[in-house]
mmCIF file of the N, C-alpha and C atoms, coordinates in Angstrom:
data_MODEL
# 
_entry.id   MODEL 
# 
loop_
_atom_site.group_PDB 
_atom_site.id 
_atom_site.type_symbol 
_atom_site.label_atom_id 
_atom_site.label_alt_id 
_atom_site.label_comp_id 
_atom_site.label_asym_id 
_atom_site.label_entity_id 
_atom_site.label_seq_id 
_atom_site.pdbx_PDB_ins_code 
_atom_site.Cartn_x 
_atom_site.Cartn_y 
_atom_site.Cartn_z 
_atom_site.occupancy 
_atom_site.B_iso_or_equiv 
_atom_site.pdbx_formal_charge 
_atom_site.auth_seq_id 
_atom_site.auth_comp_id 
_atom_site.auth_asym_id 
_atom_site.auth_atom_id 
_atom_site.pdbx_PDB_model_num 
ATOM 1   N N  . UNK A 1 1  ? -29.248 -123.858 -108.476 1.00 0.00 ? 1  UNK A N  1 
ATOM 2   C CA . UNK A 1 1  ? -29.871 -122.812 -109.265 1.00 0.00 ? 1  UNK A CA 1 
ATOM 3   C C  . UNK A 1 1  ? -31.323 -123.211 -109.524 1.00 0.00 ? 1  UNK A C  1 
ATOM 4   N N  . UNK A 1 2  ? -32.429 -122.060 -109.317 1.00 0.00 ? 2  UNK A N  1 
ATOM 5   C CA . UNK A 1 2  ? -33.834 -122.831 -109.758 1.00 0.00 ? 2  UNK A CA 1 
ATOM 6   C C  . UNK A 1 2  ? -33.957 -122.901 -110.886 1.00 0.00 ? 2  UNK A C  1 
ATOM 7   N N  . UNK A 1 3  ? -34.904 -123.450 -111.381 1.00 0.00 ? 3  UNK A N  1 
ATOM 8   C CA . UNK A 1 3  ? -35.328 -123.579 -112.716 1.00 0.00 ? 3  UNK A CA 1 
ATOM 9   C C  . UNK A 1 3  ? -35.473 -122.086 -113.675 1.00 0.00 ? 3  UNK A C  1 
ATOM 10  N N  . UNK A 1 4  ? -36.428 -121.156 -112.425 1.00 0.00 ? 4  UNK A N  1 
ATOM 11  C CA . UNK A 1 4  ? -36.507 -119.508 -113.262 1.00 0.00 ? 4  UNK A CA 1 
ATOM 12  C C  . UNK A 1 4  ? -35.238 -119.104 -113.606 1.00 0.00 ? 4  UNK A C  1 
ATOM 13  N N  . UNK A 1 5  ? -33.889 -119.014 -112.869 1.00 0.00 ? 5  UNK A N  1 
ATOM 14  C CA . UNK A 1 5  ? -32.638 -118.602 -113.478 1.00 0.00 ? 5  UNK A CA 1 
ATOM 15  C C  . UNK A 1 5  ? -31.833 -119.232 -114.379 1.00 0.00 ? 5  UNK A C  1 
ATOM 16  N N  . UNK A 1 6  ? -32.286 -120.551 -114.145 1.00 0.00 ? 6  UNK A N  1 
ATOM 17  C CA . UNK A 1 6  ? -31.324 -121.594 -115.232 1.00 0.00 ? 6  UNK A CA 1 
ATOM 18  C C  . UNK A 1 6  ? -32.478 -121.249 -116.270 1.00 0.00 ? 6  UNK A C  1 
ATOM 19  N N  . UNK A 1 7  ? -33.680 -121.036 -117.109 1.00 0.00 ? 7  UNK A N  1 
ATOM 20  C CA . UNK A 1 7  ? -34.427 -120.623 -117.748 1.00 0.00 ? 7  UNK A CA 1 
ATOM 21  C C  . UNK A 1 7  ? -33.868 -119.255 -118.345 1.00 0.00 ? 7  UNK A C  1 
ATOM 22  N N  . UNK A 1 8  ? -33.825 -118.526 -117.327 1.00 0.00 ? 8  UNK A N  1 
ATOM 23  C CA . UNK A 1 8  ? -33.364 -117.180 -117.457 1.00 0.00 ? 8  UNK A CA 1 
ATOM 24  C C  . UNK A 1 8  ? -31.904 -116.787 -118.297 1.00 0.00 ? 8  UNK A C  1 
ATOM 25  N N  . UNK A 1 9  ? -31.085 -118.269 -117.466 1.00 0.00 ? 9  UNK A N  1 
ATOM 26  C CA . UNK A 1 9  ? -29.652 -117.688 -118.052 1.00 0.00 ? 9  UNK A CA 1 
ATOM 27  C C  . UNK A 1 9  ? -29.726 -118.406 -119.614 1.00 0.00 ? 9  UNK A C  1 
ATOM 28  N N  . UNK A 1 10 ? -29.812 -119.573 -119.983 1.00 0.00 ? 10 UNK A N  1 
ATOM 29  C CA . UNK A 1 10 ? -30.143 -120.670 -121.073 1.00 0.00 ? 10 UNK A CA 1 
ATOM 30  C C  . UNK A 1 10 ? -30.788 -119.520 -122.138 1.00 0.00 ? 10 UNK A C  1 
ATOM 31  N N  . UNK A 1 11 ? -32.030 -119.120 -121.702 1.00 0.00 ? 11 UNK A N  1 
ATOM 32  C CA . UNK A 1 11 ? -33.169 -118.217 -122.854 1.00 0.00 ? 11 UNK A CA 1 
ATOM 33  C C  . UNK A 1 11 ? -31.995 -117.571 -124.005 1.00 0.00 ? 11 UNK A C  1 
ATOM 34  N N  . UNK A 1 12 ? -31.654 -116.108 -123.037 1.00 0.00 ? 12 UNK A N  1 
ATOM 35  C CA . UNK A 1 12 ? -31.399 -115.261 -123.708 1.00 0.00 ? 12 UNK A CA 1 
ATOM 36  C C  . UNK A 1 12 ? -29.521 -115.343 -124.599 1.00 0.00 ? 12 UNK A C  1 
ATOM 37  N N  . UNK A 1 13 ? -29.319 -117.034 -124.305 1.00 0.00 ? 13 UNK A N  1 
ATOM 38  C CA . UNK A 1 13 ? -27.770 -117.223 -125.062 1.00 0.00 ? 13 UNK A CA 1 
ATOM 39  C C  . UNK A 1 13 ? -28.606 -118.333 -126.109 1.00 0.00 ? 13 UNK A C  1 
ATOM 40  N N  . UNK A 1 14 ? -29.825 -118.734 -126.166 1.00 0.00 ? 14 UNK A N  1 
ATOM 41  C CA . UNK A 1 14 ? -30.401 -119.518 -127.128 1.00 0.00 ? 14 UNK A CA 1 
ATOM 42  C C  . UNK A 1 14 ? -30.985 -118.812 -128.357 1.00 0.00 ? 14 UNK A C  1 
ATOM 43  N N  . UNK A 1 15 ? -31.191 -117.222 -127.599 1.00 0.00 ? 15 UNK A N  1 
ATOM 44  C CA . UNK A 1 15 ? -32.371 -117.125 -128.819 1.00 0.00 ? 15 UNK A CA 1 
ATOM 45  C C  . UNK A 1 15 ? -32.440 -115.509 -128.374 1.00 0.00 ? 15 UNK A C  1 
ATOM 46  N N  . UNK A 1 16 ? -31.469 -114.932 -128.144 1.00 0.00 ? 16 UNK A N  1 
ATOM 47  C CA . UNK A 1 16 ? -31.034 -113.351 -128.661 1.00 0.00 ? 16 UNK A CA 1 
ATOM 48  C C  . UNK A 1 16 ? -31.766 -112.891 -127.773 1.00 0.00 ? 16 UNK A C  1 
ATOM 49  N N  . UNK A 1 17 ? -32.001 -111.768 -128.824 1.00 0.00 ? 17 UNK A N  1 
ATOM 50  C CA . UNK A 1 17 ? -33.104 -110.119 -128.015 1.00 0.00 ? 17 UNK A CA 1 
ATOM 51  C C  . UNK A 1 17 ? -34.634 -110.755 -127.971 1.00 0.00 ? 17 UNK A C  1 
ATOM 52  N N  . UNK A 1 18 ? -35.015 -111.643 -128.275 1.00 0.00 ? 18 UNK A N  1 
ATOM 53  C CA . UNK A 1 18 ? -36.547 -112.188 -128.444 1.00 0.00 ? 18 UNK A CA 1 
ATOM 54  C C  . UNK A 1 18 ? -36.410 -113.712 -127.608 1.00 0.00 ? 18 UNK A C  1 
ATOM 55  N N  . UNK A 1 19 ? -35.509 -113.903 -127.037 1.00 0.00 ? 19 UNK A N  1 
ATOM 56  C CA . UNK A 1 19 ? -35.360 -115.339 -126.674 1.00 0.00 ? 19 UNK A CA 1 
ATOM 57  C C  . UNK A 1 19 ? -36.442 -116.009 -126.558 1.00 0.00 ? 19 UNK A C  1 
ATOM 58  N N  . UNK A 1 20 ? -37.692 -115.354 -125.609 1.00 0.00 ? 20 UNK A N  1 
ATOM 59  C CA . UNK A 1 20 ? -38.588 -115.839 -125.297 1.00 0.00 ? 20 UNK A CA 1 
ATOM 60  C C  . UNK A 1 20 ? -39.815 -116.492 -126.000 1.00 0.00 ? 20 UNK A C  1 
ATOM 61  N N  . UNK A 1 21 ? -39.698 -115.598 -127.421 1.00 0.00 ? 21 UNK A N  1 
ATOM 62  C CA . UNK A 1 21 ? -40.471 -116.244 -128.402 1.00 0.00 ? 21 UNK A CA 1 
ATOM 63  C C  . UNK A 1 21 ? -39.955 -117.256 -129.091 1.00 0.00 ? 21 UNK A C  1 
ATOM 64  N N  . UNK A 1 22 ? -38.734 -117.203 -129.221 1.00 0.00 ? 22 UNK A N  1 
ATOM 65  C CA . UNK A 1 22 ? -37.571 -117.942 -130.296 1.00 0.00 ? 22 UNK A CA 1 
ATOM 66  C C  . UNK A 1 22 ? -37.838 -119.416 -128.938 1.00 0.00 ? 22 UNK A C  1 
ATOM 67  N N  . UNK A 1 23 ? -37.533 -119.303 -127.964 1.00 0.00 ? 23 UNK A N  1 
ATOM 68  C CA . UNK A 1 23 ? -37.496 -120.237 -127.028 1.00 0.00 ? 23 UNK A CA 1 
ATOM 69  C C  . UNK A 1 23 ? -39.361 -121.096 -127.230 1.00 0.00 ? 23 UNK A C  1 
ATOM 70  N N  . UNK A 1 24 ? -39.728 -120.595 -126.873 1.00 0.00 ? 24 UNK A N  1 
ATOM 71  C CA . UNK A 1 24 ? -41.160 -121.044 -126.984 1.00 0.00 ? 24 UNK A CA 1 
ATOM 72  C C  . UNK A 1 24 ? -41.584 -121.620 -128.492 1.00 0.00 ? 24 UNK A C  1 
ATOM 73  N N  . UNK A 1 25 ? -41.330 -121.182 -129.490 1.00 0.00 ? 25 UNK A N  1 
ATOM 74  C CA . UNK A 1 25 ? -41.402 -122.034 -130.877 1.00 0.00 ? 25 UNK A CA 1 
ATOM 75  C C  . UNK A 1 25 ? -40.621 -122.824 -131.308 1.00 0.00 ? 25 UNK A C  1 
ATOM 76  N N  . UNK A 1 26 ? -39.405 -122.904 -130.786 1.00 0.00 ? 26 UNK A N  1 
ATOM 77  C CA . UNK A 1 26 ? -38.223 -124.108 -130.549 1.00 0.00 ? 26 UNK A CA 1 
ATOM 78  C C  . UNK A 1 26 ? -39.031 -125.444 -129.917 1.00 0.00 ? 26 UNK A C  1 
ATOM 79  N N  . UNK A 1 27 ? -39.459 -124.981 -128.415 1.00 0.00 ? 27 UNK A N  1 
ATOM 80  C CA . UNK A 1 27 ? -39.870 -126.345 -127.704 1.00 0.00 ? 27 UNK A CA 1 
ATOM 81  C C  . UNK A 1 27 ? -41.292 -126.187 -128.202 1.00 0.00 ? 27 UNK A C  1 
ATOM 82  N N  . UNK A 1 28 ? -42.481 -125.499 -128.790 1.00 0.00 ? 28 UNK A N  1 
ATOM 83  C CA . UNK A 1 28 ? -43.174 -125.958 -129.098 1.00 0.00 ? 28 UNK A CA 1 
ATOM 84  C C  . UNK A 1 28 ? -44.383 -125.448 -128.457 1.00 0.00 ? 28 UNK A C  1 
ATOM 85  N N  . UNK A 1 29 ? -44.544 -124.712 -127.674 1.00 0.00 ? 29 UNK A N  1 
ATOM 86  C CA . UNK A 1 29 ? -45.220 -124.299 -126.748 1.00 0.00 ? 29 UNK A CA 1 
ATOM 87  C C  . UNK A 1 29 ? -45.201 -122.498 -126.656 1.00 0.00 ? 29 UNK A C  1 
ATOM 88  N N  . UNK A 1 30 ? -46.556 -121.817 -125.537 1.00 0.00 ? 30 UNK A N  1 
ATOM 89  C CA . UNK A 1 30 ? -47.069 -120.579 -125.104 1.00 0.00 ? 30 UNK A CA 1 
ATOM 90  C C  . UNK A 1 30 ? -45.610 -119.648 -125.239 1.00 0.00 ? 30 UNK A C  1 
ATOM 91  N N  . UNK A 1 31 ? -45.888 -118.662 -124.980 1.00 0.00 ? 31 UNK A N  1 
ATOM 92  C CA . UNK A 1 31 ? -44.658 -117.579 -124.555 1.00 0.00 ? 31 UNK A CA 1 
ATOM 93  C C  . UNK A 1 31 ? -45.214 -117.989 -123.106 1.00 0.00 ? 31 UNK A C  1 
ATOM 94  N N  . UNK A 1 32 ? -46.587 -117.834 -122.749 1.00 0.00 ? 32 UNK A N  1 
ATOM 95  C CA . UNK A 1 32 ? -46.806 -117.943 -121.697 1.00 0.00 ? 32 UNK A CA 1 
ATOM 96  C C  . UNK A 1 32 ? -46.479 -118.407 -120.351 1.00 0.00 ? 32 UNK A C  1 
ATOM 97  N N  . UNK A 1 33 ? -45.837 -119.848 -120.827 1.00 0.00 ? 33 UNK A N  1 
ATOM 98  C CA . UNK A 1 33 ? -45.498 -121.000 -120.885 1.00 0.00 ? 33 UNK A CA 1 
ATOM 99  C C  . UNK A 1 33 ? -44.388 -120.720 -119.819 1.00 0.00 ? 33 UNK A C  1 
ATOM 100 N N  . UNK A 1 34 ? -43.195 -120.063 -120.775 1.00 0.00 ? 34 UNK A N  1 
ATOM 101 C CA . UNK A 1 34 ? -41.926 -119.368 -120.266 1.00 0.00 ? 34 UNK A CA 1 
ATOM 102 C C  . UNK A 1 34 ? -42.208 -118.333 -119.172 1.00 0.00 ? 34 UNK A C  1 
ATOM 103 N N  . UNK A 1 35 ? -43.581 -117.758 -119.479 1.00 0.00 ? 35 UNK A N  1 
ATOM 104 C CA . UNK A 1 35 ? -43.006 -116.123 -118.100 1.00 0.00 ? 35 UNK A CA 1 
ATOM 105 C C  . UNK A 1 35 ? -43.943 -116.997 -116.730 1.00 0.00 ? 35 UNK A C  1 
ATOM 106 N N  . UNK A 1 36 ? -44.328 -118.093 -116.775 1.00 0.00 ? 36 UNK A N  1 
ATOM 107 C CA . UNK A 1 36 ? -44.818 -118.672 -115.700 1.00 0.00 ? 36 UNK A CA 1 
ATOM 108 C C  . UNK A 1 36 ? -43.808 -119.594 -115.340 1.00 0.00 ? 36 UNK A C  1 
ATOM 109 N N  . UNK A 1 37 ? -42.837 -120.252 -116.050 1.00 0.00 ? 37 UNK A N  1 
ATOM 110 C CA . UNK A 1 37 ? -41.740 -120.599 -115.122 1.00 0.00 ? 37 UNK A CA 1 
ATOM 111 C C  . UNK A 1 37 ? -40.886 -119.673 -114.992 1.00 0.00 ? 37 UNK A C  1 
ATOM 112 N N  . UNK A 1 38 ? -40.865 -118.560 -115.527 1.00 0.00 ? 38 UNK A N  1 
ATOM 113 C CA . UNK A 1 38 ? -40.074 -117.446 -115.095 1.00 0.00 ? 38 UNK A CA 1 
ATOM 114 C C  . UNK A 1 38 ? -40.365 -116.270 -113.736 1.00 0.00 ? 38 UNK A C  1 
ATOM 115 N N  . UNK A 1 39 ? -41.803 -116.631 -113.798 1.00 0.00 ? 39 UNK A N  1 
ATOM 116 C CA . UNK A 1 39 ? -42.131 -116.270 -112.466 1.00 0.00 ? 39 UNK A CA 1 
ATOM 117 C C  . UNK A 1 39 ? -42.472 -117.103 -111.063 1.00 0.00 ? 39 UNK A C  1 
ATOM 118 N N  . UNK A 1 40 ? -41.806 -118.691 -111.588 1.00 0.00 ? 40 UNK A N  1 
ATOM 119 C CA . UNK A 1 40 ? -42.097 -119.164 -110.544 1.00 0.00 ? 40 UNK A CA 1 
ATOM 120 C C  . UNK A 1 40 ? -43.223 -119.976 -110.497 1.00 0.00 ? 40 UNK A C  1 
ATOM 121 N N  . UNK A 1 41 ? -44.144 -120.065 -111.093 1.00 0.00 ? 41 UNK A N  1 
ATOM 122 C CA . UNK A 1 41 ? -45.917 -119.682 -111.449 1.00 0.00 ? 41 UNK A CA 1 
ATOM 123 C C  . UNK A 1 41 ? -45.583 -121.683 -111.592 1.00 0.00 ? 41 UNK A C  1 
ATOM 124 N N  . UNK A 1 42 ? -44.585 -121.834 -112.492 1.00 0.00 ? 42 UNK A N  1 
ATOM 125 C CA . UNK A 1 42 ? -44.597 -123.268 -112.867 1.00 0.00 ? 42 UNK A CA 1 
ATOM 126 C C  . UNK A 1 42 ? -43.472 -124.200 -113.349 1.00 0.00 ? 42 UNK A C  1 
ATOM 127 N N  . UNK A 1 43 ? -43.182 -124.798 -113.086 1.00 0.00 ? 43 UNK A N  1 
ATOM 128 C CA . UNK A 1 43 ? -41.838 -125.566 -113.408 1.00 0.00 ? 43 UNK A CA 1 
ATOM 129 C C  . UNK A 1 43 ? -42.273 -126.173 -114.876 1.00 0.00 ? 43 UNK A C  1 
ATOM 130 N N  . UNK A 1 44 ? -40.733 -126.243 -115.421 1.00 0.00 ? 44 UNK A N  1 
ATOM 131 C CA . UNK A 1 44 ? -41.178 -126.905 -117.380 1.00 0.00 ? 44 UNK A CA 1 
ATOM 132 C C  . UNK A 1 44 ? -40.514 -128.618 -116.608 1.00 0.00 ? 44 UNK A C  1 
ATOM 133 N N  . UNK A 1 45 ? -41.922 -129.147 -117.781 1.00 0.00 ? 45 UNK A N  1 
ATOM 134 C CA . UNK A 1 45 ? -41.308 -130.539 -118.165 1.00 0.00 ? 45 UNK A CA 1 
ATOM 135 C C  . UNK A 1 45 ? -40.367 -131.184 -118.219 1.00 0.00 ? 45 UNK A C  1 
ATOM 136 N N  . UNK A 1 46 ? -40.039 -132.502 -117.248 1.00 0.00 ? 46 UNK A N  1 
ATOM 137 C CA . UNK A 1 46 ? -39.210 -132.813 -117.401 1.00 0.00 ? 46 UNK A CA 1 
ATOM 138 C C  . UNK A 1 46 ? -37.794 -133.000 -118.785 1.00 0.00 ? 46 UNK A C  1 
ATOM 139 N N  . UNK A 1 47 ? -38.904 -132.855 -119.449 1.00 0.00 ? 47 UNK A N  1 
ATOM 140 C CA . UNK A 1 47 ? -38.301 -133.059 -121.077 1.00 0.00 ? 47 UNK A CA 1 
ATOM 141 C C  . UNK A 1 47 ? -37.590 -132.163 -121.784 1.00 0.00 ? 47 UNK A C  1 
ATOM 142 N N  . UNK A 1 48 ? -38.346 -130.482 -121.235 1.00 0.00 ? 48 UNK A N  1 
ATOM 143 C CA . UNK A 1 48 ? -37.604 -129.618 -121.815 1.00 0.00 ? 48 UNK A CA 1 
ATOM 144 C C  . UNK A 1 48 ? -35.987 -129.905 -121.351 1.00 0.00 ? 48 UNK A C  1 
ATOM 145 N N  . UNK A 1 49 ? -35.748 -129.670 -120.400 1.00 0.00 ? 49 UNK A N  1 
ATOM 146 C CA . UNK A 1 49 ? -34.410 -129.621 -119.984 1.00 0.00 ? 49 UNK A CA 1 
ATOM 147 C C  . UNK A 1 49 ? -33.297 -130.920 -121.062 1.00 0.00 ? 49 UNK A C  1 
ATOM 148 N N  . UNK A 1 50 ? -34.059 -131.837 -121.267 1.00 0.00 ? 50 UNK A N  1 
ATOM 149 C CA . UNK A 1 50 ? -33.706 -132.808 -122.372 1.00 0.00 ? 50 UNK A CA 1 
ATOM 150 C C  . UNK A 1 50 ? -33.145 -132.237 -123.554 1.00 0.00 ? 50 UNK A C  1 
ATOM 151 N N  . UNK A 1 51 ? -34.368 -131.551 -124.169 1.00 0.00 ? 51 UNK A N  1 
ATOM 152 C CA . UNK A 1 51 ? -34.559 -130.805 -125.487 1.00 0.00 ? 51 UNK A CA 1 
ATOM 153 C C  . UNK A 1 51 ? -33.386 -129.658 -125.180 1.00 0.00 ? 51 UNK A C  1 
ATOM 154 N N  . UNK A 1 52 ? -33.353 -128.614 -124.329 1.00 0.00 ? 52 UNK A N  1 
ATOM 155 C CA . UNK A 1 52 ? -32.160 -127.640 -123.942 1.00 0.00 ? 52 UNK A CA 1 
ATOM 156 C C  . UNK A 1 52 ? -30.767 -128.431 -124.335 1.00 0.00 ? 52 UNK A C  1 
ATOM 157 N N  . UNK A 1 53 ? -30.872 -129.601 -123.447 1.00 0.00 ? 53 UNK A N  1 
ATOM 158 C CA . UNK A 1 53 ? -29.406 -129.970 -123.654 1.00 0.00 ? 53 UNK A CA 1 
ATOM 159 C C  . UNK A 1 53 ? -29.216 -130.520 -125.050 1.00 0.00 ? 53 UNK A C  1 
ATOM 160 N N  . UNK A 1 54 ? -29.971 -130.599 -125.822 1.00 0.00 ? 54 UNK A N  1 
ATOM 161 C CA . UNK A 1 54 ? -29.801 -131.186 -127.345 1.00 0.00 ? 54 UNK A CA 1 
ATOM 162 C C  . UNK A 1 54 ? -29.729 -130.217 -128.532 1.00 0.00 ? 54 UNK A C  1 
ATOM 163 N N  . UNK A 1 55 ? -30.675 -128.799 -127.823 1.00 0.00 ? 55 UNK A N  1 
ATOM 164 C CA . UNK A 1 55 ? -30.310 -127.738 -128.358 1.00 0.00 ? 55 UNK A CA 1 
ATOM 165 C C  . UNK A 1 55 ? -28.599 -127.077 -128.594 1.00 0.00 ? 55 UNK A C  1 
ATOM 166 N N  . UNK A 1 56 ? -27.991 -127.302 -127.123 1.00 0.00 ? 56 UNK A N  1 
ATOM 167 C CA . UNK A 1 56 ? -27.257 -126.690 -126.349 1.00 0.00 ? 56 UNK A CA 1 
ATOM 168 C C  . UNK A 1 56 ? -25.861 -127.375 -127.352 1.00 0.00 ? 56 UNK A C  1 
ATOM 169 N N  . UNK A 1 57 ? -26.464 -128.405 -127.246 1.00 0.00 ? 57 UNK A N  1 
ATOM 170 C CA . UNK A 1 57 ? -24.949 -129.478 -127.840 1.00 0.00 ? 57 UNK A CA 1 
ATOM 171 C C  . UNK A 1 57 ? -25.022 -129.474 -129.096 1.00 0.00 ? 57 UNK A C  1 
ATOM 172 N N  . UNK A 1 58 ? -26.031 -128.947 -129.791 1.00 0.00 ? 58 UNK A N  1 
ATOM 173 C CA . UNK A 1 58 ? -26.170 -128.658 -131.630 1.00 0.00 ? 58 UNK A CA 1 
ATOM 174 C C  . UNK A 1 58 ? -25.401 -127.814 -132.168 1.00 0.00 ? 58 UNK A C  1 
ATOM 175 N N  . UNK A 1 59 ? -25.798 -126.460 -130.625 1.00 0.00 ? 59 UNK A N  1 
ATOM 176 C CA . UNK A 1 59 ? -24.914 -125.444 -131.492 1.00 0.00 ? 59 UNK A CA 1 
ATOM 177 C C  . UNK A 1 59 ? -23.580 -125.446 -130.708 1.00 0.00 ? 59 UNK A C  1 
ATOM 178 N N  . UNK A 1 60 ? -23.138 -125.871 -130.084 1.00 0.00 ? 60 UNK A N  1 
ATOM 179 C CA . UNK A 1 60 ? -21.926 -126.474 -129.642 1.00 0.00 ? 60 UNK A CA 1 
ATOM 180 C C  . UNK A 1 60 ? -20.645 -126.952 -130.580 1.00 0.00 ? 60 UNK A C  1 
ATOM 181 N N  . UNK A 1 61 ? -21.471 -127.796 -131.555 1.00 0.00 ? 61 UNK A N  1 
ATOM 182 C CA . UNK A 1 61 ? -20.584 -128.579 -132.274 1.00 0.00 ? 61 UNK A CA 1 
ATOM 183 C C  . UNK A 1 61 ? -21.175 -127.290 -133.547 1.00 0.00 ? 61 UNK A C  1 
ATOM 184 N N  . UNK A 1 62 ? -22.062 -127.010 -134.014 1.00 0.00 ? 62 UNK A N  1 
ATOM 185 C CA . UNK A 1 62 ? -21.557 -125.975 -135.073 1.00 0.00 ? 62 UNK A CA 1 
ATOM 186 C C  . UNK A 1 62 ? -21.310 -124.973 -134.868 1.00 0.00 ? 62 UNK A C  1 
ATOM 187 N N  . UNK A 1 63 ? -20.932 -124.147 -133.579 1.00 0.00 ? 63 UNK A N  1 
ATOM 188 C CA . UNK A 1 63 ? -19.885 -123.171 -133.197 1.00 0.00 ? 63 UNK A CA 1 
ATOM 189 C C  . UNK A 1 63 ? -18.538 -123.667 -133.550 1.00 0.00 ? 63 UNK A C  1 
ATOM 190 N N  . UNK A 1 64 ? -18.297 -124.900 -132.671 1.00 0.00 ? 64 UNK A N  1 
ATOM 191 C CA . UNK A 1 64 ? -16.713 -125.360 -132.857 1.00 0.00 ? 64 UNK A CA 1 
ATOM 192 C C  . UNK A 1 64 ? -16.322 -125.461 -134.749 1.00 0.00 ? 64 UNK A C  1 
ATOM 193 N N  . UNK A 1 65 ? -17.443 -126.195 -135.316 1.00 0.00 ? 65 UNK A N  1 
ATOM 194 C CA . UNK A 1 65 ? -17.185 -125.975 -136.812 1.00 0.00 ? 65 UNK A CA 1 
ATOM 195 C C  . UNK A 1 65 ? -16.964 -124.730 -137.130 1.00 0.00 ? 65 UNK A C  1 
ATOM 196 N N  . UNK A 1 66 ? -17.689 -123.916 -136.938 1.00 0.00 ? 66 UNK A N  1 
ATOM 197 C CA . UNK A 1 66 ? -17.447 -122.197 -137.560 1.00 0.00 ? 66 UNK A CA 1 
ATOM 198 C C  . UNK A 1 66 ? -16.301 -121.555 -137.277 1.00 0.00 ? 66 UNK A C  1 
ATOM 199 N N  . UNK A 1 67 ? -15.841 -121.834 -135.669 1.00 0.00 ? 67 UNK A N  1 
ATOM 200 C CA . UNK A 1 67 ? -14.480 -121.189 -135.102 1.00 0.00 ? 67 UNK A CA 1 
ATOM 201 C C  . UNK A 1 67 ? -13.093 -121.815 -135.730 1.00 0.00 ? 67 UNK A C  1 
ATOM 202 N N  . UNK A 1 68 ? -13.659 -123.357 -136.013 1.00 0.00 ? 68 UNK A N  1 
ATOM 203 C CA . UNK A 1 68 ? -12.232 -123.550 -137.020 1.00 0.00 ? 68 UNK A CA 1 
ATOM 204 C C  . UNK A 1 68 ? -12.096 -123.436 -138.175 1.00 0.00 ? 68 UNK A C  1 
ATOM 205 N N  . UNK A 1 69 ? -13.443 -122.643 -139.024 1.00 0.00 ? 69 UNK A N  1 
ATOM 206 C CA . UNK A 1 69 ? -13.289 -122.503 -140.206 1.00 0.00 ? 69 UNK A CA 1 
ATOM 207 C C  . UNK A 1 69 ? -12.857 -120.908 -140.439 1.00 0.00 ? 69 UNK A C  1 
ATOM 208 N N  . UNK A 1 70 ? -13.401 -120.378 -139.299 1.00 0.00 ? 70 UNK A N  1 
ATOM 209 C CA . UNK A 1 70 ? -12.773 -118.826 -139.114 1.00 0.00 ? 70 UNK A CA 1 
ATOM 210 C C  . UNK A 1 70 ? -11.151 -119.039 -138.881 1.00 0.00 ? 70 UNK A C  1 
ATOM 211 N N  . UNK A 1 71 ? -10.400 -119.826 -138.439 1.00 0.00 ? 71 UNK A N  1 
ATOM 212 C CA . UNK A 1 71 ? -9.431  -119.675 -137.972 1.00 0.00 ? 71 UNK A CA 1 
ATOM 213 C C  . UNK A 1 71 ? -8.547  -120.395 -139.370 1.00 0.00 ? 71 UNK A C  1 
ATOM 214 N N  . UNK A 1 72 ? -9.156  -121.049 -140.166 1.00 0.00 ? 72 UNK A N  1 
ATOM 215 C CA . UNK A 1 72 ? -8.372  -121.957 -141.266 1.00 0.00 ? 72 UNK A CA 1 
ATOM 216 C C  . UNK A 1 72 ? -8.351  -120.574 -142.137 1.00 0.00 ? 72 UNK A C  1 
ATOM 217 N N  . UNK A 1 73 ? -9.623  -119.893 -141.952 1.00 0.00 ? 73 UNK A N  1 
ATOM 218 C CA . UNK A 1 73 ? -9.627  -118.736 -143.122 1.00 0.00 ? 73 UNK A CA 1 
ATOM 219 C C  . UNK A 1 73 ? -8.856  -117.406 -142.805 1.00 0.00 ? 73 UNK A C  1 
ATOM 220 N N  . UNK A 1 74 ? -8.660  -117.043 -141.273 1.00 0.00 ? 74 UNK A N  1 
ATOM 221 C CA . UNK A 1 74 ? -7.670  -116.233 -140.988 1.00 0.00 ? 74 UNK A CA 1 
ATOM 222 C C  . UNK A 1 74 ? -6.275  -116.614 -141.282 1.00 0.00 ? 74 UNK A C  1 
ATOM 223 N N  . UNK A 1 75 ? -6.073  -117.879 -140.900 1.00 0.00 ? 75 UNK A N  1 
ATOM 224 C CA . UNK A 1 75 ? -4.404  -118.209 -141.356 1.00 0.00 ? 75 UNK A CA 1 
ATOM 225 C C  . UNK A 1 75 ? -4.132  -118.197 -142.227 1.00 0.00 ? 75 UNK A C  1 
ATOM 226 N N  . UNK A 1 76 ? -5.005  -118.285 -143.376 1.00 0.00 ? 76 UNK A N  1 
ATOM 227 C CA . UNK A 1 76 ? -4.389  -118.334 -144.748 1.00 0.00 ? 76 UNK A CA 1 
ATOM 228 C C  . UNK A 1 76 ? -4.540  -116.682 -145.208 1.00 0.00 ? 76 UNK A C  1 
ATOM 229 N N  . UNK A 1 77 ? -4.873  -115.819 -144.682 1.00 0.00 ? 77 UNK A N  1 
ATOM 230 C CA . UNK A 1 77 ? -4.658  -114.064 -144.709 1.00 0.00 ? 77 UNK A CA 1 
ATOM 231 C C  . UNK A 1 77 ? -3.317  -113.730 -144.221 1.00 0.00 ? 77 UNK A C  1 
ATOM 232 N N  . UNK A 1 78 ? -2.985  -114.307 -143.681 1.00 0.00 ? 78 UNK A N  1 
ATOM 233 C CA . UNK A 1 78 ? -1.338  -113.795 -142.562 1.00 0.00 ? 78 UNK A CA 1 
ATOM 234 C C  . UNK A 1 78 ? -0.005  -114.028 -143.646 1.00 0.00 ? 78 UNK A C  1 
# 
């Protein structure tokens, strides 16, 4: 997968209907930034992909917290 689609797919499950801004003030950097590796124009830093996966695994583990607190709080409704 290139970088523009793995960019592409990552963005918009990180950071909604605006990913691109939400994405770009996360790592710190242009919007610009994003629609030039989105067009190809430029590959991101080795680092971002770092930062993604640290993003990625944050909300990972406080999804899994939320889904078992949804599920402790549904069972006790039944």
């Amino acid at each position: 997968m290139s970088s523009a689609k793995l960019i592409l797919a990552v963005g918009p499950a990180l950071g909604g209907r605006n990913w691109q801004s939400e994405l770009a003030d996360t790592l710190g950097i242009n919007r610009r930034t994003i629609r030039r590796w989105l067009t190809g124009e430029d590959e991101p830093r080795p680092g971002v992909w770092i930062e993604l996966l640290a993003i990625m695994r944050e909300r990972q583990t406080h999804l899994g917290e939320l889904i078992e607190a949804v599920e402790r709080h549904d069972s006790r409704r039944q």
